[in-house]
C-alpha positions in Angstrom: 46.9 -64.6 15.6 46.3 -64.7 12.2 45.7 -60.9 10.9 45.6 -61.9 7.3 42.6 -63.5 8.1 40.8 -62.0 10.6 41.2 -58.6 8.7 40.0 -60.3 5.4 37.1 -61.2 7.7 36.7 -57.9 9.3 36.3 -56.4 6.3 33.4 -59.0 4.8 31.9 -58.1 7.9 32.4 -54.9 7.8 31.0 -54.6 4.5 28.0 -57.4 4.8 26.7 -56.5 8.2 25.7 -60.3 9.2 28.4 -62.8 10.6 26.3 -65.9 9.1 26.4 -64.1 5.3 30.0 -63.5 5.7 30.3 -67.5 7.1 28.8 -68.9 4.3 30.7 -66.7 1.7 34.1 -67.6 3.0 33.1 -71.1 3.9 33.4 -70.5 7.9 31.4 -71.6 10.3 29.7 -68.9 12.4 31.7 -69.5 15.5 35.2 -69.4 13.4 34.0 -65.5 12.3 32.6 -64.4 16.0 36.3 -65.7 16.7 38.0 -63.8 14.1 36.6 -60.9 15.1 36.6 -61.1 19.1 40.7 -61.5 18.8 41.1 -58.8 16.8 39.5 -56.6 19.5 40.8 -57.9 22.3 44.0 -57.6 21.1 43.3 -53.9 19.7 41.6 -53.4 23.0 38.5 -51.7 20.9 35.0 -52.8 19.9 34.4 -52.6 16.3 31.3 -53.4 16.3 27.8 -52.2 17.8 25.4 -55.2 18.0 21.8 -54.9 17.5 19.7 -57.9 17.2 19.1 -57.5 13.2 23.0 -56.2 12.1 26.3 -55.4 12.9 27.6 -51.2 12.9 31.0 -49.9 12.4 32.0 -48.3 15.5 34.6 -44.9 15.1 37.3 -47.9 15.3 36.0 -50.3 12.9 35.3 -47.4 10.5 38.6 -46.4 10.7 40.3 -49.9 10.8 37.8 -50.5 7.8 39.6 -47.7 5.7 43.1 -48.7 6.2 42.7 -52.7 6.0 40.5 -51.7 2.6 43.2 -50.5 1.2 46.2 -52.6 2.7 43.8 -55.9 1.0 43.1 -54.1 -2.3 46.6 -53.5 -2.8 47.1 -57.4 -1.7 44.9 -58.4 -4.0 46.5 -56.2 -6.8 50.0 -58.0 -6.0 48.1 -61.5 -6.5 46.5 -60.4 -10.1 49.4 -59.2 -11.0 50.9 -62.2 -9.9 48.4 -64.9 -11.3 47.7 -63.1 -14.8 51.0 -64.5 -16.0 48.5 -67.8 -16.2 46.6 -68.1 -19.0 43.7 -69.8 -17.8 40.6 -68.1 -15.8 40.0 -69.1 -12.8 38.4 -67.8 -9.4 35.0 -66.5 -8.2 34.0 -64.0 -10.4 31.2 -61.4 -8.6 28.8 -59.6 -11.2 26.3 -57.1 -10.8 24.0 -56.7 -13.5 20.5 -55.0 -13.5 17.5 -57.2 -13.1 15.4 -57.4 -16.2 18.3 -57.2 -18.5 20.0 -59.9 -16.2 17.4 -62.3 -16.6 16.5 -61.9 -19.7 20.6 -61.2 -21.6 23.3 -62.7 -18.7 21.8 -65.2 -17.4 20.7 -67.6 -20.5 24.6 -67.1 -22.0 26.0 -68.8 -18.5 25.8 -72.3 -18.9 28.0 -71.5 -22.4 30.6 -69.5 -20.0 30.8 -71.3 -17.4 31.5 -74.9 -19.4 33.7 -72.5 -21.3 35.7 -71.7 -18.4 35.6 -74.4 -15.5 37.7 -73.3 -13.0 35.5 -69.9 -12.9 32.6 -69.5 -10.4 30.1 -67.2 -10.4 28.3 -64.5 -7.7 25.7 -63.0 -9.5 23.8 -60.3 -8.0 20.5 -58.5 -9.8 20.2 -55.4 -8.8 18.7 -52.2 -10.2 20.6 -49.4 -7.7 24.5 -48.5 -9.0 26.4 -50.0 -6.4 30.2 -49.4 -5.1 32.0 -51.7 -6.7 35.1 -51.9 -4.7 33.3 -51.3 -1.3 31.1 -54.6 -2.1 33.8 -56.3 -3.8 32.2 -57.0 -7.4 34.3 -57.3 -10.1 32.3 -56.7 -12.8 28.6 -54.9 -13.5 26.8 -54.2 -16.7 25.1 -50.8 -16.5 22.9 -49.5 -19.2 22.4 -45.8 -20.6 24.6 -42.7 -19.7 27.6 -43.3 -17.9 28.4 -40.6 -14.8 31.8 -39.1 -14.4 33.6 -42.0 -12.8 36.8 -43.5 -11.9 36.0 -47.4 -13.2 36.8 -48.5 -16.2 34.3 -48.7 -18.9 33.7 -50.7 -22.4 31.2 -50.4 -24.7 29.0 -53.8 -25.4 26.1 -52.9 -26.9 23.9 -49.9 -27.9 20.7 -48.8 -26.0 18.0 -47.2 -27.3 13.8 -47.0 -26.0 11.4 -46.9 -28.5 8.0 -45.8 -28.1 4.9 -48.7 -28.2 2.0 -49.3 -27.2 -0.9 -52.3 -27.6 -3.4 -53.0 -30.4 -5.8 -52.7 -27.6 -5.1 -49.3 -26.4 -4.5 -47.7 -29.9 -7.7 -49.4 -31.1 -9.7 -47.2 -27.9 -7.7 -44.3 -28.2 -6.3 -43.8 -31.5 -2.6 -43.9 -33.0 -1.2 -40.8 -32.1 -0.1 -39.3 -35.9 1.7 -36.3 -38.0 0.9 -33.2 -37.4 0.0 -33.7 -34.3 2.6 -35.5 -33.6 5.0 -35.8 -31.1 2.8 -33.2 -28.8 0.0 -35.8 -29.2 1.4 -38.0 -26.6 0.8 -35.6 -24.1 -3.1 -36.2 -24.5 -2.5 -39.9 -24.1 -2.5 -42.3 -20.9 1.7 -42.7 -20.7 3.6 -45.5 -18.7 6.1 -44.0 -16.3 9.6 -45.3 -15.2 9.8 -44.2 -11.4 13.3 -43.9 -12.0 13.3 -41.4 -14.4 13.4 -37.6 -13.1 10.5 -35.9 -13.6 7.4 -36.6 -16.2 8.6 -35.7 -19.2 9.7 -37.3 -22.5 12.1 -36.1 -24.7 12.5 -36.7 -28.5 14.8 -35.4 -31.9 13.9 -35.9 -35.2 15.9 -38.6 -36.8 16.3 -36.9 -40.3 17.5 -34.0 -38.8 21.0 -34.8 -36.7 22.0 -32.1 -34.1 18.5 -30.7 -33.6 17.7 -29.6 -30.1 15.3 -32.3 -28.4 12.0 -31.5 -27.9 10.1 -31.8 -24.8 7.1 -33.3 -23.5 5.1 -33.2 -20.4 3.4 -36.6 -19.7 0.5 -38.1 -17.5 -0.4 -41.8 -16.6 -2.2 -43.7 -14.0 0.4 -45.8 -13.8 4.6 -45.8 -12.8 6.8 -48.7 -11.4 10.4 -49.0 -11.0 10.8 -52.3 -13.0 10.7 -52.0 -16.9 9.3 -55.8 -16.6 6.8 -54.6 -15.1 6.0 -51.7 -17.4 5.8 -54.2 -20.4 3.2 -55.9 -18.8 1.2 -52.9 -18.0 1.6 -52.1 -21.8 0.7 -55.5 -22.9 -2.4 -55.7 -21.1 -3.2 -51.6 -22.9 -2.9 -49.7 -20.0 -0.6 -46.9 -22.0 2.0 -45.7 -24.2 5.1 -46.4 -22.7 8.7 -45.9 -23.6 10.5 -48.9 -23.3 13.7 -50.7 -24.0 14.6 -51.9 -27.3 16.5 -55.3 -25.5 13.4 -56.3 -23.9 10.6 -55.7 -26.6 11.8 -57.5 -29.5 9.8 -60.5 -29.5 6.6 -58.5 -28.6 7.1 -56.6 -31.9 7.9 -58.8 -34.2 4.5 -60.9 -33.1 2.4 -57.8 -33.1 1.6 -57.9 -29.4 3.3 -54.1 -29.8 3.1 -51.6 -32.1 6.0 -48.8 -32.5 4.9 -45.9 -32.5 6.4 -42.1 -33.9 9.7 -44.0 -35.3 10.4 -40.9 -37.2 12.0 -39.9 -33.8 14.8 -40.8 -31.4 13.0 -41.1 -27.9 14.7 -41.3 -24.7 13.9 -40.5 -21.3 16.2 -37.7 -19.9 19.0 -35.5 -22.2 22.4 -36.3 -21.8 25.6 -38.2 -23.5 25.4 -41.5 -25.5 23.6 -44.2 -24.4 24.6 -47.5 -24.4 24.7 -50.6 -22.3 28.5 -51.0 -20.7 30.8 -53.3 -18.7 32.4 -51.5 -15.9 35.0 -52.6 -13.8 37.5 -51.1 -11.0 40.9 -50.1 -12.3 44.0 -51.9 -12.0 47.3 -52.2 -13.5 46.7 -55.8 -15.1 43.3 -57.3 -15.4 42.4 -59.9 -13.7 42.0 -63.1 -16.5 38.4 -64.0 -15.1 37.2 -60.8 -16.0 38.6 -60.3 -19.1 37.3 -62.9 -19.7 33.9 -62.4 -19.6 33.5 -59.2 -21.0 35.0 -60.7 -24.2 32.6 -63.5 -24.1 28.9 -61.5 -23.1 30.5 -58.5 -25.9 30.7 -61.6 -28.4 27.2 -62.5 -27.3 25.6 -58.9 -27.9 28.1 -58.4 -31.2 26.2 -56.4 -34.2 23.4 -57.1 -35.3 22.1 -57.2 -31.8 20.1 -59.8 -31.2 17.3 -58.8 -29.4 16.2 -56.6 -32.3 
């Protein structure tokens, strides 16, 4: 049998938990993976699978074949880019993960210009919010945005991040601009926008004019949180609350007065912690791949100084 392809199967499977997903992304037909994977355990003599009726589970043995074969195809993947970066021309399917709002609204209007750039280059883009494994799910590439955890992916710089603190016309108009010397405290007696993802209810802030000061703390209240800063724009839009947003995704509302900053004496961020920024990641390897350099020199081009967006 063919164990090249069977265990680059195997491990799609193993990984995607559907056999139709997996036939569709390697451009099988459902019956060619069921086949794949029924050799490979008759001739192990194991079932690597448990089937229920809505997804595929590693057994003991497929968890353990899953391991090795991991690493047997990420080192013969590693051979190939080594291989194939001798050529200087892109080419491939290139899997990005990027987070949604930003994805929408900053990766996705720059692809067109990419992707005539580089023709030979196709694209799996996947929006999602949650920090995913890269090398378990096979992306090449994600864009993360604000402190970066200890980690062993490789990390550059694209842009900085920073939220700034707004609210509507409407809401200020009902209840007041928060104002010195009162200020930053004030916010606490205001109706605040919360971003479930955040730990806790409290916002932090320094004073801009004086560097290295300790941030402050404050302990906030809202009728409202969601998970999706979209989604907290619109809340703020339609005066629901002071919320503390990101600068790549208010720009236009500021600039036509649908927001108002407020308290820019102040940095404002939502947790303490190392530098913020927004950040391509990728797995490392001893020569990267051409596709992916690729495009993190073209999207860091895109988001070069001045930053667009503001």
């Amino acid at each position: 049998m063919d164990y090249f392809t069977a265990f680059r199967v195997f491990l799609r499977v193993s990984h995607v938990g559907s056999f139709s997903s997996v036939a569709s992304d390697m451009n099988m037909k459902i019956s060619t993976v069921s086949r794949h994977i029924s050799r490979l355990e008759e001739t192990l003599g194991v079932a690597l699978f448990n089937r229920t009726t809505r997804r595929l589970h590693l057994t003991e043995a497929g968890l353990a074949l899953q391991d090795r074969v991991g690493r047997i195809m990420s080192d013969v993947d590693e051979a190939r880019e080594i291989a194939s970066s001798f050529s200087t021309s892109p080419r491939g399917l290139l899997r990005i993960n990027v987070p949604c709002a930003f994805g929408r609204r900053h990766v996705m209007p720059h692809l067109a210009e990419f992707l005539s750039a580089h023709p030979n280059i196709r694209i799996d883009m996947i929006l999602n919010d949650a920090t995913v494994d890269l090398i378990e799910t096979g992306t090449d590439i994600a864009i993360r945005i604000g402190a970066l955890v200890d980690s062993t992916l490789v990390a550059k710089r694209l842009a900085g991040h920073s939220r700034i603190l707004v609210a509507s016309p409407d809401y200020l108009k009902c209840n007041g601009v928060p104002e010195a010397p009162e200020a930053p405290e004030a916010i606490a007696q205001h109706k605040c926008l919360l971003f479930t993802l955040q730990k806790g209810n409290t916002w932090y802030y320094r004073d801009r004019k004086e560097t290295g000061t300790k941030l402050g703390e404050i302990s906030i209240n809202g009728l409202l949180q969601a998970n999706d800063s979209e989604a907290l724009l619109e809340a703020t839009l339609m005066g629901l609350g002071i919320a503390l947003l990101p600068n790549w995704l208010i720009g236009k509302d500021l600039e036509a007065g649908r927001l108002i900053r407020l308290l820019d004496d102040f940095e404002w961020l939502l947790a303490p912690g190392p530098e913020r920024a927004i950040w391509a990641v990728y797995p490392p390897t001893k020569v990267m791949a051409p596709k992916v350099r690729s495009f993190i020199e073209f999207i860091s081009s895109r988001f070069s100084n001045p930053l667009y967006w503001e």
